[in-house]
N, C-alpha and C positions, 0 to 999 in steps of 0.2 A: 504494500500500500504506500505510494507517495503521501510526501509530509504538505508538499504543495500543488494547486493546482494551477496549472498551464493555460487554462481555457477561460480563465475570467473575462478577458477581454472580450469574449461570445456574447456575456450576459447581456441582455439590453432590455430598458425599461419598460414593457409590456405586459398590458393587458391579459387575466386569464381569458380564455374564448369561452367557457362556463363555468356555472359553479358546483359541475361535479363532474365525476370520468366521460367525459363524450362518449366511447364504445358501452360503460354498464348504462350509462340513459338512452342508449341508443334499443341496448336490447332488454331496458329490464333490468340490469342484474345490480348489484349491490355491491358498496366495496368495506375497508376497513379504514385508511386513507387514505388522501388524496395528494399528489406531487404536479407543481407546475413547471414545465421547463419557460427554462431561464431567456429562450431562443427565438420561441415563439407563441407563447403564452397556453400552448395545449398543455388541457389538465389529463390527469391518469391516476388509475387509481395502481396504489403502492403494491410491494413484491409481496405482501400479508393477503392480498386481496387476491379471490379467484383470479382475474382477469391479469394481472400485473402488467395496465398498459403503459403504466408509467416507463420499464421498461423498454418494454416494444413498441414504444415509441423512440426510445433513444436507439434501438438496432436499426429501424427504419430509419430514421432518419442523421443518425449520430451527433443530435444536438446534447452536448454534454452533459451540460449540469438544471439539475430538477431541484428542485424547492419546496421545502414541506408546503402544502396550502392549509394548516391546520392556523388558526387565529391563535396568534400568542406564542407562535413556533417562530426562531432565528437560525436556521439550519438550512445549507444545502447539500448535495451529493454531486461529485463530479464522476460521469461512472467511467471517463477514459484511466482519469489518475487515480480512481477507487479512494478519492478521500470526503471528508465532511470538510465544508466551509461555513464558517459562525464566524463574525455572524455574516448575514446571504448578501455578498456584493452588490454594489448599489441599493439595499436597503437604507430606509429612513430610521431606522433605531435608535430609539432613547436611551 
């Protein structure tokens, strides 16, 4: 696991596109979390959840780093360099 990530530069400051996994609203299904990438503001629901689009979204697309969308969460994930960034670049954090 790298100590830093390489891909901060990617982040940029957008909009979620909903407010929950596009694919489980799509079909129904339910998740546990939910992650927004940092890239292009698709939401996915976490690797906990059936569906883990959060990931499959990063294999499609290889947008790096996802972001908890939980309220009150200061965490991201960069999944090239397998690390956590706190708190989530370009946040407004108190």
């Amino acid at each position: 696991m790298a100590e830093t990530c390489t891909h901060v530069g990617q982040v940029k400051n957008i909009r979620a596109q909903s407010e929950g996994c596009a694919e489980c609203l799509a079909t129904g299904d339910t998740w546990v979390q939910l992650r927004q990438c940092m890239t292009c503001g698709h939401v996915g629901c976490c690797d906990s959840s059936h569906g883990k689009h959060a990931s499959k979204h990063f294999h499609a697309t290889r947008h790096p780093i996802m972001r908890s969308f939980r309220s009150g969460d200061d965490w991201a994930w960069c999944y090239i360099d397998e690390t956590y960034l706190r708190p989530v670049p370009g946040s407004q954090a108190a």
